[in-house]
The first five atom37 places (N, CA, C, CB, O) and aatype in JSON, in Angstrom:
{
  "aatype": [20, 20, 20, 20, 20, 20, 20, 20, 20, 20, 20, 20, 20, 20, 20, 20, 20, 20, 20, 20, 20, 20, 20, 20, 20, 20, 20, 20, 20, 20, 20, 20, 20, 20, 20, 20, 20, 20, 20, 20, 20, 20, 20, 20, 20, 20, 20, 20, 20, 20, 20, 20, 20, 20, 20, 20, 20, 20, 20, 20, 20, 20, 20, 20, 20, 20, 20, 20, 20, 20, 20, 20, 20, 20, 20, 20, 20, 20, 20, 20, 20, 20, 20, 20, 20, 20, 20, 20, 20, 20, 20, 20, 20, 20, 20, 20, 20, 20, 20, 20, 20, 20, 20, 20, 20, 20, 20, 20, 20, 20, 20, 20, 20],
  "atom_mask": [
    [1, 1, 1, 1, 1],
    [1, 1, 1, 1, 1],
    [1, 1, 1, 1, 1],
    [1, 1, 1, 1, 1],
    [1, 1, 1, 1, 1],
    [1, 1, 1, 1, 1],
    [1, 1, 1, 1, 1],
    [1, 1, 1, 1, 1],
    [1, 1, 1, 1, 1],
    [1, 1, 1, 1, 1],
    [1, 1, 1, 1, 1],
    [1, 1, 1, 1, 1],
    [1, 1, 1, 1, 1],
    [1, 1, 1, 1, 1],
    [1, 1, 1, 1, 1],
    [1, 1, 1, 1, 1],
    [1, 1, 1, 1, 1],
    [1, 1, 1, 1, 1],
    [1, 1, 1, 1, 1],
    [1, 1, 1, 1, 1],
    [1, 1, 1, 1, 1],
    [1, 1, 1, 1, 1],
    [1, 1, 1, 1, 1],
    [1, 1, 1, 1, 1],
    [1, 1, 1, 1, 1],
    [1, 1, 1, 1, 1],
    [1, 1, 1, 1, 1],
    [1, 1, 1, 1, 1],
    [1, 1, 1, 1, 1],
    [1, 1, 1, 1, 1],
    [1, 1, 1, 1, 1],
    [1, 1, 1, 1, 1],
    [1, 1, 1, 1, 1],
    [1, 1, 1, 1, 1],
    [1, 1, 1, 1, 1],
    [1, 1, 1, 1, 1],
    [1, 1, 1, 1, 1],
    [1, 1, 1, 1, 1],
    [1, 1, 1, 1, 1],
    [1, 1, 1, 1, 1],
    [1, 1, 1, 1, 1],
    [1, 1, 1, 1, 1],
    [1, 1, 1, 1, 1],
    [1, 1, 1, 1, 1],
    [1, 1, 1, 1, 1],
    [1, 1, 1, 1, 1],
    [1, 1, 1, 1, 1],
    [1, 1, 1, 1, 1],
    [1, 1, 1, 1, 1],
    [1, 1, 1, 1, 1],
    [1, 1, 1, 1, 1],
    [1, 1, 1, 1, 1],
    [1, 1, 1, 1, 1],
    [1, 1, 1, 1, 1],
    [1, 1, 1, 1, 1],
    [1, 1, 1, 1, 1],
    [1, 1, 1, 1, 1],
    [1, 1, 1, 1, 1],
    [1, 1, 1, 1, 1],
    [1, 1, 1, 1, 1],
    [1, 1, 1, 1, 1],
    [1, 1, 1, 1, 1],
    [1, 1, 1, 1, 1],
    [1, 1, 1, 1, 1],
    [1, 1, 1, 1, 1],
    [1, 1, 1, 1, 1],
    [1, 1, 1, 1, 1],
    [1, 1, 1, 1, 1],
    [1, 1, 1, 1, 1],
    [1, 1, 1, 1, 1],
    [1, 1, 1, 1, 1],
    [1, 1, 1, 1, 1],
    [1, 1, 1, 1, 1],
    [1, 1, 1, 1, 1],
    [1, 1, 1, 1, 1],
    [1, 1, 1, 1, 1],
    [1, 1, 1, 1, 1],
    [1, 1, 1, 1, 1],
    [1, 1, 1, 1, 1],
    [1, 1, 1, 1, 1],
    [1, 1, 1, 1, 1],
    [1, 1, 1, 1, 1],
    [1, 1, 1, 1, 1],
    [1, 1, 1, 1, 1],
    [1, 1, 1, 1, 1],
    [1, 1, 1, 1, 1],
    [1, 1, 1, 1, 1],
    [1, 1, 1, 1, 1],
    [1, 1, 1, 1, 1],
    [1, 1, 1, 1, 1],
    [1, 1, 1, 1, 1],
    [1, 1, 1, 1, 1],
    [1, 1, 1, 1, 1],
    [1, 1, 1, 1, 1],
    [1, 1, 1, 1, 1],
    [1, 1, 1, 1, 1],
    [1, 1, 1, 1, 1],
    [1, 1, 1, 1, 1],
    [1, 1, 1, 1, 1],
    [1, 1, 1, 1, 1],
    [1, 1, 1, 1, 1],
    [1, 1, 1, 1, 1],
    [1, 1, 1, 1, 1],
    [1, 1, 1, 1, 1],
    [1, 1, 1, 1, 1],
    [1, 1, 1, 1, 1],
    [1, 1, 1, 1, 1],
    [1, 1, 1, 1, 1],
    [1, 1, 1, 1, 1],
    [1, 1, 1, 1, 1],
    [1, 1, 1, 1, 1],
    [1, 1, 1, 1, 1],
    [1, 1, 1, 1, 1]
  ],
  "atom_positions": [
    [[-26.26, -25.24, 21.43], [-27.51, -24.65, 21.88], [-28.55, -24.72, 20.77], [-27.3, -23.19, 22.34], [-28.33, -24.84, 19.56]],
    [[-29.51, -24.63, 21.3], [-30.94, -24.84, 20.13], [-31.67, -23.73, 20.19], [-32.11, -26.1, 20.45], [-31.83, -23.23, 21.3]],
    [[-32.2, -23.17, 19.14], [-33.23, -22.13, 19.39], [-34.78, -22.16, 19.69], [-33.17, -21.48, 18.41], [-35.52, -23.08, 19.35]],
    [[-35.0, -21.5, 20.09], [-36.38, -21.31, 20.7], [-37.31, -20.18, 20.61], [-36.26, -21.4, 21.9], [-36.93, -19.09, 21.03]],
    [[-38.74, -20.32, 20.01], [-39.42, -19.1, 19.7], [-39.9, -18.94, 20.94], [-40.44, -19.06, 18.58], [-40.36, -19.95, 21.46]],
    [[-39.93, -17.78, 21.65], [-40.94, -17.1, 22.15], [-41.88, -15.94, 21.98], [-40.59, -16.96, 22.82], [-41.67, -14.74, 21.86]],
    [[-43.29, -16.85, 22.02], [-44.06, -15.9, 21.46], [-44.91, -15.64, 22.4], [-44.65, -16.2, 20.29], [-45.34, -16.58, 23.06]],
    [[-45.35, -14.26, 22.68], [-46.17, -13.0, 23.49], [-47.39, -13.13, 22.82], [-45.54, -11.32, 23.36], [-47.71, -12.91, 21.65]],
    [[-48.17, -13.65, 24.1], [-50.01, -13.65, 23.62], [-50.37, -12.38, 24.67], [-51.22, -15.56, 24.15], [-49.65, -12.18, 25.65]],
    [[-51.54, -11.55, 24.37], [-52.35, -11.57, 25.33], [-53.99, -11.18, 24.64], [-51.71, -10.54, 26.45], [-54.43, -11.51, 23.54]],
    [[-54.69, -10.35, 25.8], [-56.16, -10.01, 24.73], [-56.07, -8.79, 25.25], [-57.9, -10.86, 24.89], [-56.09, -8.4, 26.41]],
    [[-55.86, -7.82, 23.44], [-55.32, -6.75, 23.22], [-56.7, -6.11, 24.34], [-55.04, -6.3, 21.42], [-56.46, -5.3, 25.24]],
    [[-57.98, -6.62, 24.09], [-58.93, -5.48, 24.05], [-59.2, -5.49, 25.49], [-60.28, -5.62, 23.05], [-60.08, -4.71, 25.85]],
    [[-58.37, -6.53, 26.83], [-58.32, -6.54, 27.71], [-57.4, -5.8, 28.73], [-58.4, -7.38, 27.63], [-57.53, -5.82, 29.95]],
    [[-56.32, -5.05, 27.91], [-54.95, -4.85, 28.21], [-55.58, -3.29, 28.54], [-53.61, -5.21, 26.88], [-56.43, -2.82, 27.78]],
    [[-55.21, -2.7, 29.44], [-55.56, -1.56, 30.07], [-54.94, -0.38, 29.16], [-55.06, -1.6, 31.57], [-53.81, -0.54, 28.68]],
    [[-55.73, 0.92, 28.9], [-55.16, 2.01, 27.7], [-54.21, 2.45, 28.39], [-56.09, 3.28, 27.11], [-54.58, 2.79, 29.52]],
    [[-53.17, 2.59, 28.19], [-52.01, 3.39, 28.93], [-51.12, 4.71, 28.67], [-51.15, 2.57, 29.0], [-50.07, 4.53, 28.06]],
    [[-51.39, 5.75, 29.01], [-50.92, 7.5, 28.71], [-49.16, 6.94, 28.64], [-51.43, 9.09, 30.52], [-48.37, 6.2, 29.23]],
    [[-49.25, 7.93, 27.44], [-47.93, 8.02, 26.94], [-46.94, 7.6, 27.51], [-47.63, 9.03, 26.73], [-46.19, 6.76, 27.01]],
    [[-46.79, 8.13, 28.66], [-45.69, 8.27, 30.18], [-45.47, 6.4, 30.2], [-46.83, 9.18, 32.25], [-44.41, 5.79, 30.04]],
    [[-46.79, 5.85, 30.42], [-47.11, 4.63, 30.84], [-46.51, 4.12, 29.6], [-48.63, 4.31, 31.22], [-45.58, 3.33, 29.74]],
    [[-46.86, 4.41, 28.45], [-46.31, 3.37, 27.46], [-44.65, 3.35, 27.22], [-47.02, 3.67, 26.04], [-43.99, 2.32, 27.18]],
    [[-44.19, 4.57, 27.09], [-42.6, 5.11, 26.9], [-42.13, 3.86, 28.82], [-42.43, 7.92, 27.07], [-41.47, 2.82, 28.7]],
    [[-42.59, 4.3, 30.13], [-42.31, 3.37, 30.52], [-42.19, 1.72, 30.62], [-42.55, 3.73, 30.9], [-41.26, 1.08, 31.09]],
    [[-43.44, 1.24, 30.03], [-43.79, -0.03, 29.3], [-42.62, -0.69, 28.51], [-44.92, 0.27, 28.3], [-41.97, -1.67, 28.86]],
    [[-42.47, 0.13, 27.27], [-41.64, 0.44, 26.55], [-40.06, -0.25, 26.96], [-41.82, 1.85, 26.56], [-39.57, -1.18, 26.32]],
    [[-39.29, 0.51, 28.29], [-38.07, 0.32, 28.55], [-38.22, -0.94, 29.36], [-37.39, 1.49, 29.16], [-37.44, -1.87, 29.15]],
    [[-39.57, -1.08, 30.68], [-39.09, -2.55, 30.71], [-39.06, -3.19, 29.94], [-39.49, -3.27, 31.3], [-38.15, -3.95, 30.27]],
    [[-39.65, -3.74, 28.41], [-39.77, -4.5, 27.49], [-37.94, -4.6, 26.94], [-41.01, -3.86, 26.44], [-37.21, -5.52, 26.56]],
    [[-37.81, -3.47, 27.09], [-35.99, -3.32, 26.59], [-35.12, -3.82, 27.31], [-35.33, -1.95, 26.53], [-34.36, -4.68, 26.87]],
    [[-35.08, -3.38, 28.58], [-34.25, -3.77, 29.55], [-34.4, -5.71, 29.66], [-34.76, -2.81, 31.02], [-33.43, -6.43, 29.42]],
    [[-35.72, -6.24, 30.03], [-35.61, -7.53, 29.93], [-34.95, -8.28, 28.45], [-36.98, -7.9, 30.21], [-34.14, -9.19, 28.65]],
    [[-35.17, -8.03, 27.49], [-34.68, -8.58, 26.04], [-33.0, -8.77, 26.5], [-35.0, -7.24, 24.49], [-32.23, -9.72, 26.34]],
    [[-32.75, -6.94, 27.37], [-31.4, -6.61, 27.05], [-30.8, -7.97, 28.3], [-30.94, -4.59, 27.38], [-29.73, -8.57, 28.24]],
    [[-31.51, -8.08, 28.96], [-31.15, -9.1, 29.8], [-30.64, -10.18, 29.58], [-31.88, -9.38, 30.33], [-29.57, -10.54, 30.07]],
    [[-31.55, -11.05, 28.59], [-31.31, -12.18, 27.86], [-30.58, -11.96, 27.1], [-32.17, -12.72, 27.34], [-29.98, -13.01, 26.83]],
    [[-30.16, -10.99, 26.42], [-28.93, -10.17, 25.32], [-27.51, -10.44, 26.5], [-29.39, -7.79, 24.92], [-26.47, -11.06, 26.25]],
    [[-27.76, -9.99, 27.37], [-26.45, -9.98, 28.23], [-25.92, -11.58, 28.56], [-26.8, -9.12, 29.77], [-24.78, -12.03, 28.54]],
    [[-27.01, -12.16, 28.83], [-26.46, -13.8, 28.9], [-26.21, -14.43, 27.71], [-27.44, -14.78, 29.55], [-26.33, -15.63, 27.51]],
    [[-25.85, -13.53, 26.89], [-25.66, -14.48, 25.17], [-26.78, -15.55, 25.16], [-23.86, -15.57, 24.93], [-26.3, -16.65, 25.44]],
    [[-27.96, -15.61, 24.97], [-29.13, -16.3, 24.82], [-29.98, -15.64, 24.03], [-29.72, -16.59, 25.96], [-31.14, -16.0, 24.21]],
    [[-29.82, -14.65, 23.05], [-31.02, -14.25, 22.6], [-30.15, -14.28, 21.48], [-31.91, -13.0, 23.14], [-28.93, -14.09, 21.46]],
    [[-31.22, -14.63, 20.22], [-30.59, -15.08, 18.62], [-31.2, -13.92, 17.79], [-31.2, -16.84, 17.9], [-30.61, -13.57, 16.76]],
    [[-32.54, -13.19, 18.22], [-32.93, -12.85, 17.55], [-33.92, -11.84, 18.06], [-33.1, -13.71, 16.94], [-34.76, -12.53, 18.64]],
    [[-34.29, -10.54, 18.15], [-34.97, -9.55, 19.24], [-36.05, -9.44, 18.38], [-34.2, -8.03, 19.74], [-36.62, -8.35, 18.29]],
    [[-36.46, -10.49, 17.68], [-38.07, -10.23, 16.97], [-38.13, -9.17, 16.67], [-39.34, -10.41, 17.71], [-37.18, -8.42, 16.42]],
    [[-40.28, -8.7, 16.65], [-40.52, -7.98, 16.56], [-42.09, -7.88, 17.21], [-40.08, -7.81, 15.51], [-42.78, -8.89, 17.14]],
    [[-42.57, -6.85, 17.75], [-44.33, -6.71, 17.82], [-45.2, -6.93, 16.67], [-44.76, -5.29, 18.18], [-44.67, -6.74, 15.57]],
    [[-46.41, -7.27, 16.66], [-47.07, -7.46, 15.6], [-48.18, -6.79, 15.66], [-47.25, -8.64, 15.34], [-48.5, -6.49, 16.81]],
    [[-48.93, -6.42, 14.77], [-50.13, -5.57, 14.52], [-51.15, -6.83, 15.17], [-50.41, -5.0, 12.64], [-50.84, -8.02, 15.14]],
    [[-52.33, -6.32, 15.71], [-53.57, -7.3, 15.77], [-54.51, -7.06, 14.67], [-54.38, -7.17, 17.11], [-55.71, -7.07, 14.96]],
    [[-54.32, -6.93, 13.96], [-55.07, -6.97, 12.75], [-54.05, -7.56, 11.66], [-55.65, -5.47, 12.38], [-52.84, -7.34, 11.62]],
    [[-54.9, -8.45, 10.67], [-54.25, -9.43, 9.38], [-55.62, -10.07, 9.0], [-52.86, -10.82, 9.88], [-56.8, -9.82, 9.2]],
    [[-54.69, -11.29, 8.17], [-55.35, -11.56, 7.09], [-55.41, -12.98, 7.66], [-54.71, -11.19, 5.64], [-54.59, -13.05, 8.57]],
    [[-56.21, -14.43, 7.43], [-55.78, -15.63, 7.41], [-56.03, -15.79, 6.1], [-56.32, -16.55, 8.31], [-56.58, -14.89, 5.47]],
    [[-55.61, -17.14, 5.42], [-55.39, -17.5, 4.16], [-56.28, -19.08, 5.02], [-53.45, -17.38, 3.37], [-56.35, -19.41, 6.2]],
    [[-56.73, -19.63, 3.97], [-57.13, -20.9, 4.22], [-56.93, -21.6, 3.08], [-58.41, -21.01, 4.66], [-56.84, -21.06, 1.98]],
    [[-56.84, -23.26, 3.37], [-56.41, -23.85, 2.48], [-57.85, -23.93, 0.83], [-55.92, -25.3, 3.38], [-57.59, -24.22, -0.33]],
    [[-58.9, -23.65, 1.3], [-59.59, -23.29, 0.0], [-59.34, -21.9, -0.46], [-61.08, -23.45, 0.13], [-60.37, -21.27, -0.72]],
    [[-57.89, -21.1, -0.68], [-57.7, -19.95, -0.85], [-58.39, -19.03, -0.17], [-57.77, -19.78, -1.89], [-58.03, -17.86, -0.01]],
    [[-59.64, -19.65, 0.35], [-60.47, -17.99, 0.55], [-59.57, -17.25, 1.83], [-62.57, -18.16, 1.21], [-58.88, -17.86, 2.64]],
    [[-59.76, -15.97, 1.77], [-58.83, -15.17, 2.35], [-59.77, -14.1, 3.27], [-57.88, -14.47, 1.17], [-60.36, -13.13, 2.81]],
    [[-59.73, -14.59, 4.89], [-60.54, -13.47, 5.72], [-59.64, -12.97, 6.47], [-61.74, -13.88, 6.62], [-58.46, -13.3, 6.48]],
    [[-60.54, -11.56, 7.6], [-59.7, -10.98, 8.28], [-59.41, -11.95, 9.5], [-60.17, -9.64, 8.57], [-60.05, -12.94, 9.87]],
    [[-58.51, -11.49, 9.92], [-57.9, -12.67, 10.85], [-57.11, -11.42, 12.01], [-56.5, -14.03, 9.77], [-57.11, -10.23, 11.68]],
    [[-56.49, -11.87, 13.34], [-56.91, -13.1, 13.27], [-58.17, -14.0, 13.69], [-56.12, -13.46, 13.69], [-59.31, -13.53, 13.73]],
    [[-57.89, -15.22, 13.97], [-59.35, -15.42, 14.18], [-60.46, -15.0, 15.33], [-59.41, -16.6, 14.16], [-60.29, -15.74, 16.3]],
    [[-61.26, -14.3, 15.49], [-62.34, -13.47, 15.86], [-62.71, -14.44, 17.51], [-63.78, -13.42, 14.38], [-63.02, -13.74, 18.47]],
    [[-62.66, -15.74, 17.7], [-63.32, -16.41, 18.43], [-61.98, -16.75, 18.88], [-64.4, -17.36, 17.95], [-62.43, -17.35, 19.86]],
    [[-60.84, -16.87, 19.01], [-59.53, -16.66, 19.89], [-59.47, -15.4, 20.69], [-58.26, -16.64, 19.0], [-59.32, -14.35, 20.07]],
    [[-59.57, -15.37, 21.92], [-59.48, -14.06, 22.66], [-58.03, -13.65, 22.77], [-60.12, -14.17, 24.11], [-57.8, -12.49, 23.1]],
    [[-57.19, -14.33, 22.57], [-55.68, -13.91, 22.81], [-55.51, -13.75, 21.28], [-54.51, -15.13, 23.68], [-56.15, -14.27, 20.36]],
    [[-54.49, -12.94, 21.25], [-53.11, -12.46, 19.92], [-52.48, -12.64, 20.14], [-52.58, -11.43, 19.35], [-52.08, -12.58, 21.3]],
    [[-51.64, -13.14, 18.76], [-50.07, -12.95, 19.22], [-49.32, -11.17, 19.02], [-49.09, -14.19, 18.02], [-49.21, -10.53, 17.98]],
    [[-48.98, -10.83, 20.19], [-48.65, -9.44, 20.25], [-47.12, -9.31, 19.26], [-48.48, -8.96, 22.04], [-47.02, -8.42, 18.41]],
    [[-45.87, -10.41, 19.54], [-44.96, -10.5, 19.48], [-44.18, -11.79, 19.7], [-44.8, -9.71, 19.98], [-44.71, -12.83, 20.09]],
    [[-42.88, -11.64, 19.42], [-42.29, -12.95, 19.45], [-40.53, -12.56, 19.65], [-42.75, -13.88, 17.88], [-40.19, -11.38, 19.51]],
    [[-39.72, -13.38, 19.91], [-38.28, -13.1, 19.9], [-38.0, -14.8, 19.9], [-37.62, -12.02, 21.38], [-38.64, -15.81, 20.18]],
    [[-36.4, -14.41, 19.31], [-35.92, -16.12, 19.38], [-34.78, -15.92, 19.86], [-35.77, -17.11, 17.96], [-33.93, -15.07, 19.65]],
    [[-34.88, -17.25, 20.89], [-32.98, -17.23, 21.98], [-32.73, -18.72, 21.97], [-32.99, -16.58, 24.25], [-33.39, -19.71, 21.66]],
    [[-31.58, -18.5, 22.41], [-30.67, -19.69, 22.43], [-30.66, -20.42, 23.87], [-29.17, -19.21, 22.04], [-30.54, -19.75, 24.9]],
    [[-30.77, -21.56, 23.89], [-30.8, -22.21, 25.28], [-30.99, -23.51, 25.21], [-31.78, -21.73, 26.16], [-31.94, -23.84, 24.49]],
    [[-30.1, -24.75, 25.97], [-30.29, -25.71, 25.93], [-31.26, -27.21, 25.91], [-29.84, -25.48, 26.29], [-31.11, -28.42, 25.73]],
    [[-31.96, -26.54, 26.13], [-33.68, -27.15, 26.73], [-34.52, -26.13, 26.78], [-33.83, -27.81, 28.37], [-34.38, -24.92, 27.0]],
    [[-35.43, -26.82, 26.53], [-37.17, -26.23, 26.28], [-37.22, -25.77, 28.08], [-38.82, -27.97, 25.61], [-37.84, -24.74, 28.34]],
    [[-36.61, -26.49, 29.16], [-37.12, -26.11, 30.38], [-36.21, -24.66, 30.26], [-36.84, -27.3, 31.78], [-36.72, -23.55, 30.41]],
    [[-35.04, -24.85, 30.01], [-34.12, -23.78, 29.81], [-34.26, -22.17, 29.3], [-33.39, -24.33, 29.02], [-33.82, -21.11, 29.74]],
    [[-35.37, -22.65, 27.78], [-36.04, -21.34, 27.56], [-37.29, -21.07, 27.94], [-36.07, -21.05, 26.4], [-37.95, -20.32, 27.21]],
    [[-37.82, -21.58, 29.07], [-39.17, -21.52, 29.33], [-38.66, -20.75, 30.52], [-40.13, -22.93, 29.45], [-39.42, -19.89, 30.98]],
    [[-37.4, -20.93, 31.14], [-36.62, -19.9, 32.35], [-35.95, -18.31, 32.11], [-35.27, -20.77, 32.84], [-35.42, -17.56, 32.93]],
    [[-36.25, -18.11, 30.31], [-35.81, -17.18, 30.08], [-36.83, -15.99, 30.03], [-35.14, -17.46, 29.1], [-36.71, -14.77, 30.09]],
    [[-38.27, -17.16, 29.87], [-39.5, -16.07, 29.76], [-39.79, -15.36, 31.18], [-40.98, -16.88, 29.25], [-40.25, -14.22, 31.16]],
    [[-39.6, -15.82, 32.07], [-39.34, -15.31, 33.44], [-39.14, -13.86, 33.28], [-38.1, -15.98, 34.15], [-38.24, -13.42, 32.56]],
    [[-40.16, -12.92, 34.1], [-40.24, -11.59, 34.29], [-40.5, -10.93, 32.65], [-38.79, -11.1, 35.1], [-40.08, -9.84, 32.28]],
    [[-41.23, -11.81, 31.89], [-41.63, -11.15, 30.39], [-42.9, -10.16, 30.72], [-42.16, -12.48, 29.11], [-43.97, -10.53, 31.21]],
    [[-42.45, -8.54, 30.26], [-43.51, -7.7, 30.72], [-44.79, -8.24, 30.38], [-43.39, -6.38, 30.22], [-45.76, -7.88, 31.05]],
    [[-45.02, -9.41, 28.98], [-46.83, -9.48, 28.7], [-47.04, -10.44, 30.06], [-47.53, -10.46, 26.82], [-48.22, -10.78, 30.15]],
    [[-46.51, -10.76, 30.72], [-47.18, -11.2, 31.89], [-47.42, -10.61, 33.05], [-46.72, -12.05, 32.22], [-47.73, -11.24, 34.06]],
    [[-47.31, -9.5, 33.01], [-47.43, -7.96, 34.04], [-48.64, -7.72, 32.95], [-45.72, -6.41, 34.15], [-49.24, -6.88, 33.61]],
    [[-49.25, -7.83, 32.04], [-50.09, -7.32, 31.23], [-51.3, -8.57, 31.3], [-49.34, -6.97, 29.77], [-52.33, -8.33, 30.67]],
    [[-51.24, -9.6, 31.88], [-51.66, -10.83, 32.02], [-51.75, -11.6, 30.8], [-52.79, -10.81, 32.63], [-52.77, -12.2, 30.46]],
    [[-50.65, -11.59, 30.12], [-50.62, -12.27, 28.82], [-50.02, -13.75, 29.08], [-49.7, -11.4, 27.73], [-50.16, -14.51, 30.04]],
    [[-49.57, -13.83, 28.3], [-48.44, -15.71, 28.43], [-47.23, -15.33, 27.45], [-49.51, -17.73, 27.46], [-47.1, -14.4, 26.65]],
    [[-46.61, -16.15, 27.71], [-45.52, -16.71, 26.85], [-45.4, -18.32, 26.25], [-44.36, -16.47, 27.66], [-45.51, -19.24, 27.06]],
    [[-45.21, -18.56, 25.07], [-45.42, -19.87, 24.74], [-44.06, -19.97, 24.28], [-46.6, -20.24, 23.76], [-43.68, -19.13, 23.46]],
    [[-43.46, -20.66, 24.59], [-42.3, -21.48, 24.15], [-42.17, -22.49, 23.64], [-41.71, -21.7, 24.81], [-42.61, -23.51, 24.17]],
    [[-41.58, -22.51, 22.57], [-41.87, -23.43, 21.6], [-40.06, -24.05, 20.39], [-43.29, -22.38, 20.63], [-39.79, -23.28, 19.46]],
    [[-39.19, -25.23, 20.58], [-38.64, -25.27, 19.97], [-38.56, -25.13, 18.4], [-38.44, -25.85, 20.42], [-39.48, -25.58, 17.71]],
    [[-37.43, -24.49, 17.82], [-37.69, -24.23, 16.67], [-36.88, -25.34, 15.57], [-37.36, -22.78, 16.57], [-35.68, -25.09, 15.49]],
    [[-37.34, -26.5, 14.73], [-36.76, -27.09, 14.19], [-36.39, -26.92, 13.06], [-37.07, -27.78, 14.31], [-37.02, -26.66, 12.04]],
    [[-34.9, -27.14, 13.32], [-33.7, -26.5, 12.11], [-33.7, -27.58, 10.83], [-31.79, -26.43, 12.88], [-32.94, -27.47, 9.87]],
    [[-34.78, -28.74, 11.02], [-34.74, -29.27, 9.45], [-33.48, -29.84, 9.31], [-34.91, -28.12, 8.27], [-33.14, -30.33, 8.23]]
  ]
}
């Protein structure tokens, strides 16, 4: 099997504010699906969420806030699983809550060099 990043876009400032209740629920579907892909021995790695706020670095050192301002999507998050084909893990993103949030999933093989 080969691994595969999947990474969670959406646009934070589009994503509806959600009361506690809503997020703690949010929350467990985000768990329960991972745990899903956990149950089919396909997941290598349960990532993590990411802040929308950072830094970019550019190759003339100079260093701004990032990310970049004129991209409407973030990357929210990411996880890495195991699966035979790119069509294979593109079947795992299936029912990923950022797409109840109208986000995407990008799938992307990861090369082991």
């Amino acid at each position: 099997m080969k691994d595969f990043l999947l990474i969670f876009r959406a646009d934070y400032k589009a994503m509806p504010q959600l009361s506690p209740e809503e997020m703690q629920a949010l929350t467990q579907t985000w768990m329960n699906w991972v745990a899903g892909i956990a149950a089919k021995g396909n997941l290598a790695d349960r990532g993590n969420r990411l802040m929308p706020a950072g830094k970019v670095v550019n190759a003339d050192n100079v260093i701004s806030d990032g990310p970049y301002a004129e991209i409407k999507e973030s990357i929210l998050g990411y996880i890495v699983v195991k699966a035979e084909s790119l069509d294979e893990a593109a079947e795992l993103a299936n029912g990923c809550p950022v797409l109840l949030q109208g986000g995407n999933v990008e799938v992307r093989e990861i090369n082991p060099l």
